[in-house]
C-alpha positions as CSV (number, residue, x, y, z in Angstrom):
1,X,0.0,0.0,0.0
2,X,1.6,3.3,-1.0
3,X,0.0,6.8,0.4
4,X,0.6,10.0,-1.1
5,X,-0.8,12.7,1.1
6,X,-1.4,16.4,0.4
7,X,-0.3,18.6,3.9
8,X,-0.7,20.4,5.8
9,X,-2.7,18.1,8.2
10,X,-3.7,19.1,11.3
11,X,-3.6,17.1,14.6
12,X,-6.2,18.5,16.9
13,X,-6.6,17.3,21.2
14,X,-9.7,16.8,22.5
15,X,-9.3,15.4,25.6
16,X,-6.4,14.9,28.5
17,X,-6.2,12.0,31.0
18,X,-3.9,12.9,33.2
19,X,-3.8,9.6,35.1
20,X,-3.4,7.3,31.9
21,X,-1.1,10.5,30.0
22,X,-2.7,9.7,26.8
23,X,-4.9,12.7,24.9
24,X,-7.3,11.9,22.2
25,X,-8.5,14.0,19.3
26,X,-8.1,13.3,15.6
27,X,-5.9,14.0,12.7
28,X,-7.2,16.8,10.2
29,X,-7.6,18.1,6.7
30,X,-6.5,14.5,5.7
31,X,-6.2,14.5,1.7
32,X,-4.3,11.5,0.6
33,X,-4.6,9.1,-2.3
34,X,-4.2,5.3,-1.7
35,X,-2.9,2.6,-3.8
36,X,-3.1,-1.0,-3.1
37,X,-2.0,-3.0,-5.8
38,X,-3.6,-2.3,-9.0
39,X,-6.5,-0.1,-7.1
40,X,-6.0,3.3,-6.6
41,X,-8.6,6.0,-4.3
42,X,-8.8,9.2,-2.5
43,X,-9.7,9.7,1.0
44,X,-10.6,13.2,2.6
45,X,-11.5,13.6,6.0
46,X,-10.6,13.3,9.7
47,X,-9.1,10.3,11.4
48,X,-9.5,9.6,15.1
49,X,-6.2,9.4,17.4
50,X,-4.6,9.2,20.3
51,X,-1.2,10.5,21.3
52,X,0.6,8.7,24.3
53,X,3.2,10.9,27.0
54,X,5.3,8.2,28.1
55,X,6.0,6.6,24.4
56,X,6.1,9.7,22.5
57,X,3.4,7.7,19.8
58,X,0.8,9.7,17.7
59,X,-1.3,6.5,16.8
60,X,-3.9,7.1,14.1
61,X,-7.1,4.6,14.1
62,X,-9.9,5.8,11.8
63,X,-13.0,5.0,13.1
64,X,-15.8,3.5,10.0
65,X,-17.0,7.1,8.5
66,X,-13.9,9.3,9.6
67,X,-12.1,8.7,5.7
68,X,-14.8,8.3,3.2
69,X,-13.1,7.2,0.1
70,X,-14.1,9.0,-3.5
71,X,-13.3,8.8,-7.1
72,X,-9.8,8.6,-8.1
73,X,-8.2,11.3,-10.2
74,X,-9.5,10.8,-14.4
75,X,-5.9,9.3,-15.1
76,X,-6.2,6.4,-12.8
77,X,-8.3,3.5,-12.8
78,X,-10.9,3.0,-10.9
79,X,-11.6,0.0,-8.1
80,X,-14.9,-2.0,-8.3
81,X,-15.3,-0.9,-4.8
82,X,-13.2,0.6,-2.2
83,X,-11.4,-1.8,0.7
84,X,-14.2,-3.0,3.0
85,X,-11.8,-4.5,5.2
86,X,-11.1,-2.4,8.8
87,X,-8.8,0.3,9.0
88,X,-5.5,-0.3,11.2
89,X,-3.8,1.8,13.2
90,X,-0.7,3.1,12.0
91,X,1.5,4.7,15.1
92,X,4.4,7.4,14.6
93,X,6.6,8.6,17.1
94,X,7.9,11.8,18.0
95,X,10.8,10.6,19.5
96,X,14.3,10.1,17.9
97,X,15.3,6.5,16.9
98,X,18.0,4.5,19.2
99,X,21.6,5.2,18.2
């Protein structure tokens, strides 16, 4: 799966547990065209996400709904439908790799 993604996004905090140190929100002005395999689409939207103190991880889970998927640009063709299968989460730190 390749993503090509138009920024800026915006990563917006809703709510802070102070006990747990995580704060959820969402993910933004999300404008990115997907290709899996052979299948290319565009998804626009929000995403919902969490971002976690003590591990420095932005994880983005998209709840059903958050990235409705639409027509792909006229060069590319089109899927016979778009993935039905559930989103995963994909998790990026803020933190600097190990040396």
């Amino acid at each position: 799966m390749t993503t090509v993604a138009t920024t800026p996004w915006t990563v917006v905090a809703a709510d802070y547990n102070a006990t747990t140190g995580v704060t959820t929100g969402h993910v933004g002005n999300v404008d990115a065209t997907v290709t899996v395999g052979a299948c290319k689409f565009r998804v626009t939207g929000k995403a919902s996400s969490t971002y976690t103190n003590s591990t420095g991880a932005l994880a983005v889970n998209s709840a059903a709904g958050d990235l409705p998927s639409s027509r792909p640009p006229a060069a590319v063709r089109p899927c016979r439908s778009a993935p039905s299968r559930p989103s995963r989460a994909r998790t990026w730190s803020s933190r600097p790799a190990a040396a």
